[in-house]
Phi, psi and omega in degrees: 000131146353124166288146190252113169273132190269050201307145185311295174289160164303347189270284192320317188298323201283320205274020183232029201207155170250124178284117196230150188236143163217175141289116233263007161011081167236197181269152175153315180075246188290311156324294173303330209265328178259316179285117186282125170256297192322124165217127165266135166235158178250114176320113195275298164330319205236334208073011191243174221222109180242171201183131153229153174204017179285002196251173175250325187274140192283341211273342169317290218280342199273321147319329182276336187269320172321303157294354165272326124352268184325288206288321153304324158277345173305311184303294197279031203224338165311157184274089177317149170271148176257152200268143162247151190269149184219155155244168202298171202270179164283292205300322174308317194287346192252347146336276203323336207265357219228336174293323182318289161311329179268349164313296165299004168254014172281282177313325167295324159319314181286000178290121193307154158279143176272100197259000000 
């Protein structure tokens, strides 16, 4: 994927983003039920969608999406590694080959005798 240009302030970030208000659908009852704390945004460039609702201040849950906002494009704007293919070591391989055995001979132990 493409790099994502990241603006420096929190403003420039906010002003590329759609701002949504909800209720924090919390423990509180009318007060939570009525005042919209919760806030989500949406990145308009990239699509991704961040929601905070920990806070009773919207001005609070709206720093927090922010920054959270930031730290999910930082993320995608890291360089993936590239995997290299390796083979198993002979000592693994041969762990392996020595579990093997003893397990079926585990299992064959639990077997009735055949008389």
């Amino acid at each position: 994927m493409a790099k994502v240009p990241i603006p420096d302030t929190n403003d420039d970030l906010l002003a590329e983003c759609d701002v949504e208000t909800m209720s924090a659908g919390t423990k509180g009852g009318q007060r939570a039920n009525k005042v919209e704390t919760g806030v989500r945004l949406t990145h308009r460039p990239t699509g991704v969608r961040v929601q905070s609702r920990s806070s009773r201040s919207q001005f609070r849950n709206k720093a927090l999406a922010v920054a959270t906002l930031r730290e999910r494009l930082e993320e995608m704007n890291r360089p993936v590694k590239v995997r290299r293919p390796t083979k198993p070591t002979r000592g693994s391989k041969r762990r392996r080959i020595e579990a093997k055995k003893r397990r079926s001979e585990k299992k064959a132990n639990r077997q009735k005798p055949d008389w």
